[in-house]
C-alpha positions as CSV (number, residue, x, y, z in Angstrom):
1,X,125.8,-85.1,48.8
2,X,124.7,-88.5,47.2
3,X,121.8,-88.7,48.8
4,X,120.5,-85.4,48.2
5,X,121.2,-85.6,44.8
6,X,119.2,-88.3,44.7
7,X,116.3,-87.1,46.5
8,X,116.4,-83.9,44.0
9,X,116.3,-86.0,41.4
10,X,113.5,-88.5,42.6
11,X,111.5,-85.3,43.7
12,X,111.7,-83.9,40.1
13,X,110.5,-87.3,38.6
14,X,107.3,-87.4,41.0
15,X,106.5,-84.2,39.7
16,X,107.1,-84.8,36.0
17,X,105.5,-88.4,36.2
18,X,101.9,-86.7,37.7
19,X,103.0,-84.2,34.8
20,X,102.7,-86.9,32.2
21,X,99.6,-88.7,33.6
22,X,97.5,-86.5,32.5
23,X,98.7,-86.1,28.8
24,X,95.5,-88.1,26.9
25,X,96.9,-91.2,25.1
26,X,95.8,-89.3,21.5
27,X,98.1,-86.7,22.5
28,X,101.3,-89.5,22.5
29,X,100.3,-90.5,20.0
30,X,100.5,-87.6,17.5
31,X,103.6,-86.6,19.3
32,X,105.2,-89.8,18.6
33,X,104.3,-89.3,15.0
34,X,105.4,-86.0,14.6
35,X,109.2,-87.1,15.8
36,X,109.2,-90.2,13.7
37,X,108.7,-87.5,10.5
38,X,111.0,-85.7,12.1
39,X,113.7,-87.8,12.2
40,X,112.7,-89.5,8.7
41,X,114.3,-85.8,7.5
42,X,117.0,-85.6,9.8
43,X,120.5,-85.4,8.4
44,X,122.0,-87.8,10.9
45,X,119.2,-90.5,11.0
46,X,119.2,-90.8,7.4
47,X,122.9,-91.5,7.4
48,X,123.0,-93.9,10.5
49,X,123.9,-97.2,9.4
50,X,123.7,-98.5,13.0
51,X,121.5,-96.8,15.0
52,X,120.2,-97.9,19.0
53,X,116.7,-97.2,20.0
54,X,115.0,-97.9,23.1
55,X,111.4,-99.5,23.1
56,X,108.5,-98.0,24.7
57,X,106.7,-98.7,27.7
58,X,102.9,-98.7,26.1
59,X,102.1,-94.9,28.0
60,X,103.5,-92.2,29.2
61,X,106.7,-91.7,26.9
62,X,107.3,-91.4,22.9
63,X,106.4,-94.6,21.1
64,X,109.6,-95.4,19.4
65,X,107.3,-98.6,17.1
66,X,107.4,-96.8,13.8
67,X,111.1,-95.3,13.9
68,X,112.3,-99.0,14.6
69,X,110.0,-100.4,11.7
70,X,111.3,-97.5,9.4
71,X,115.0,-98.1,10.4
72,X,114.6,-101.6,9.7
73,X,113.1,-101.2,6.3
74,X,115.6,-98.6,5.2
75,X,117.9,-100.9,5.8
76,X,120.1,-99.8,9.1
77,X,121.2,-102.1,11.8
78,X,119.0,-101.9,14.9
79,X,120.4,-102.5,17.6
80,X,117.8,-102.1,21.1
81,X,118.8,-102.6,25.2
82,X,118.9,-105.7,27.1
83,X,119.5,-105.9,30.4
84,X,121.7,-108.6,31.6
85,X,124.0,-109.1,35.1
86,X,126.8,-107.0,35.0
87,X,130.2,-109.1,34.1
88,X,132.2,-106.0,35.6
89,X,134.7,-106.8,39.1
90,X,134.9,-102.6,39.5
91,X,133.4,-102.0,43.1
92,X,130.6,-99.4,42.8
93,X,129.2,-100.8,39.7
94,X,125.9,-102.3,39.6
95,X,124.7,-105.7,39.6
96,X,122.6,-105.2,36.5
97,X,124.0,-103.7,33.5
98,X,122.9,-102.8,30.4
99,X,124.2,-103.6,26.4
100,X,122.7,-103.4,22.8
101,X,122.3,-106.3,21.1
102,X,120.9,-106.4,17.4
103,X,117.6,-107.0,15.8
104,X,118.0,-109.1,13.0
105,X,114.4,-108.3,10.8
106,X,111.5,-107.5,11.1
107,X,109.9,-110.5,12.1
108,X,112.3,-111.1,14.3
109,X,111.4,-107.6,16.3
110,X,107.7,-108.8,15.9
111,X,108.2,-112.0,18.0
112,X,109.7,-109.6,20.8
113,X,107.6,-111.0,23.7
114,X,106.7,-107.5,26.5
115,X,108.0,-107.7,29.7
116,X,106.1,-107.3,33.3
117,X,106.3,-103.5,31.9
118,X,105.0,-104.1,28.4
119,X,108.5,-103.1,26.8
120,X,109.1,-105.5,23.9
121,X,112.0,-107.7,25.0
122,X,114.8,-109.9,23.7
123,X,114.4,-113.4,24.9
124,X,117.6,-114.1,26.7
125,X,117.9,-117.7,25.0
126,X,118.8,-116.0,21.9
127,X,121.3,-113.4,22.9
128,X,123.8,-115.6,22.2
129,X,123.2,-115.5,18.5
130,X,123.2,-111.7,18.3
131,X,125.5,-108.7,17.8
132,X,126.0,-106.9,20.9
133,X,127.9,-103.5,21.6
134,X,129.7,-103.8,24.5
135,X,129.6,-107.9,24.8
136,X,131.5,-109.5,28.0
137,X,132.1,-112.9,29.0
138,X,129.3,-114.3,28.5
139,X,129.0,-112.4,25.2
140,X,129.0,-114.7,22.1
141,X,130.8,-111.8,20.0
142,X,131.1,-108.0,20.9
143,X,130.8,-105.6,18.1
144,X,134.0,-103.4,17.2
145,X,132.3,-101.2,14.8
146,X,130.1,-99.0,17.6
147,X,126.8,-97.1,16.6
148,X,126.3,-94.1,14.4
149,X,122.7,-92.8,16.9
150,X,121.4,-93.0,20.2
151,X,117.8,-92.2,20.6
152,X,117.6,-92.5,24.2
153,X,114.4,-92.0,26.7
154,X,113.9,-89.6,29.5
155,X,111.1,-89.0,32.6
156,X,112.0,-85.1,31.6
157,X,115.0,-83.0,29.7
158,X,115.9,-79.1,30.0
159,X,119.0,-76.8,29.1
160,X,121.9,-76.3,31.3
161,X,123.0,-72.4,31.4
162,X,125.6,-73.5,28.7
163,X,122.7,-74.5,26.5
164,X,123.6,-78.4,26.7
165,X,121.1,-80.8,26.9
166,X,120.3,-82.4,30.3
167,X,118.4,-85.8,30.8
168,X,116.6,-87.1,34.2
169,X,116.3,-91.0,33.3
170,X,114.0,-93.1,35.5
171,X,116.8,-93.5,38.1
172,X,118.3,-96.5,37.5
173,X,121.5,-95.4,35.9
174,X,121.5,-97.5,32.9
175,X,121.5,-95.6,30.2
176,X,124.3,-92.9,31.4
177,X,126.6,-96.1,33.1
178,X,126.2,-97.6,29.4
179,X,126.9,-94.2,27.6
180,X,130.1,-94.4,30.3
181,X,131.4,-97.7,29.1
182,X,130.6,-97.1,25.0
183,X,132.9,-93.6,25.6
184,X,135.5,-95.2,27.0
185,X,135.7,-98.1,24.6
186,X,135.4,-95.8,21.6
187,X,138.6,-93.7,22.9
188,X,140.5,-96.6,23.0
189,X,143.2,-96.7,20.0
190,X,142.3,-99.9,18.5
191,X,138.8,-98.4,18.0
192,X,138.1,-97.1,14.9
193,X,134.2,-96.2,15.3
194,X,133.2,-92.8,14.2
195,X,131.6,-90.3,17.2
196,X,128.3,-91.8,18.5
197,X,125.6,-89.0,18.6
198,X,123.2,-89.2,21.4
199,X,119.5,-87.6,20.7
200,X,116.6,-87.9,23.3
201,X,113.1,-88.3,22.4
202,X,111.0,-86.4,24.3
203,X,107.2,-85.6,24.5
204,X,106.7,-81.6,24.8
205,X,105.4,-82.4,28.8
206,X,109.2,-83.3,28.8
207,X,111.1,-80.4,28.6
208,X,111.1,-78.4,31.6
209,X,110.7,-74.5,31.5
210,X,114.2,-73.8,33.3
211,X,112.6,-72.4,36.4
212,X,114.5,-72.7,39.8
213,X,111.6,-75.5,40.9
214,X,111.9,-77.4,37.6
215,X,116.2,-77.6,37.0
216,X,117.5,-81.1,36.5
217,X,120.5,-82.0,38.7
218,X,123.3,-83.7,37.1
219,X,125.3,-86.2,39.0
220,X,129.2,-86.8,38.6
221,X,129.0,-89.9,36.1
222,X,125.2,-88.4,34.5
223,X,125.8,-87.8,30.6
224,X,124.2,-84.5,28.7
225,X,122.8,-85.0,25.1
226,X,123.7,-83.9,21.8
227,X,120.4,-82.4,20.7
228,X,116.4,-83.4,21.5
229,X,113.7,-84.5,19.0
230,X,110.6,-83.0,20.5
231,X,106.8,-83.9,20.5
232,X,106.0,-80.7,18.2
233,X,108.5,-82.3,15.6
234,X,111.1,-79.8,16.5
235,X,114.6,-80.9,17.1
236,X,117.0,-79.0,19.1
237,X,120.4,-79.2,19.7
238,X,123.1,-78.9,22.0
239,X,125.0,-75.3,22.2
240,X,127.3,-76.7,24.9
241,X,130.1,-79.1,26.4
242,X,128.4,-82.6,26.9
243,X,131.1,-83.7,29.1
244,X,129.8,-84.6,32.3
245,X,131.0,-81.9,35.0
């Protein structure tokens, strides 16, 4: 059951991927700008004090540049992923994990050095000095107070018959394994962080038509999404359950 799961899913991301290849650079790039005004008029954004956002690979998804700068400069805590080896003993979980740790300014997001994938990326020498989410033994200090926002990335998105928002990431599991582990640290009673909202950013190649061919197949532990900030500038929301099923 696994594996075809898997394959479905890997099948899907071929097709959106050759999908996305041929969306001109220009074409990013106005999308990008569209949901960056989007959001700069979007109820939850403006009130997120602490907010996660993923950088971008330099093609082929949203550029997320200009929403970090603007969260920076309005003031909010930025907090972006790093990818680290996971501190966990639970068999099944995987050797590399993923946290948020926090940006401290702008210049210190400007001296973000890209990775063999052109991401921007934390140097792990200086880890040590910053906030991070989840934290772990080798964390210097984990952060009790949780995020406000989650604008996550996706290879594609679509809407379950319930009308909740599904995402197909790029099949590592990261994203959905840390969504896992913030839940279940948030439901805990000495936890006193309000309900994290998690938003996907998505170019309008990304959202599937909800034919037969193009469904996205949700795993046990795979997370839906509370609402989708698309490359037209809409942003749509979830009508149903985002508990995984």
């Amino acid at each position: 059951m696994a594996s075809s799961l898997s394959a479905a899913k890997q099948q899907l991301r071929s097709l959106v991927k050759q999908r996305l290849a041929a969306v001109p650079a220009d074409s990013i790039v106005t999308q990008s700008r569209n949901i960056c005004e989007s959001l700069k008029e979007f109820q939850p954004y403006l009130e997120a004090k602490r907010i996660s956002i993923y950088l971008s690979m330099p093609s082929g998804e949203v550029q997320t540049d200009a929403i970090v700068r603007h969260a920076l400069d309005s003031g909010k805590q930025v907090f972006i992923p790093y990818l680290h080896k996971s501190p966990l003993e639970t068999p099944g979980t995987p050797a590399r994990v993923m946290d948020m740790v926090q940006l401290k300014n702008m210049q210190d997001y400007e001296s973000l050095q890209p990775d063999r994938w052109g991401i921007p990326s934390v140097d792990p020498a200086t880890v040590y000095e910053r906030q991070r989410i989840l934290g772990g033994p080798d964390a210097h200090s984990a952060d009790q107070a949780g995020l406000d926002l989650m604008l996550l990335p996706g290879v594609a998105f679509d809407f379950d018959e319930s009308g909740a928002i599904r995402r197909l990431g790029h099949g590592k599991g990261f994203y959905d394994f840390f969504m896992n582990r913030y839940l279940a640290k948030a439901s805990s009673p000495a936890n006193e962080a309000k309900p994290i909202l998690f938003y996907g950013l998505a170019l309008t190649e990304q959202l599937l038509s909800g034919s037969s061919e193009e469904q996205i197949p949700m795993g046990q532990y795979d997370r839906r999404l509370h609402g989708l900030v698309l490359g037209n500038g809409q942003i749509r929301e979830s009508s149903g359950s985002i508990t995984p099923k």
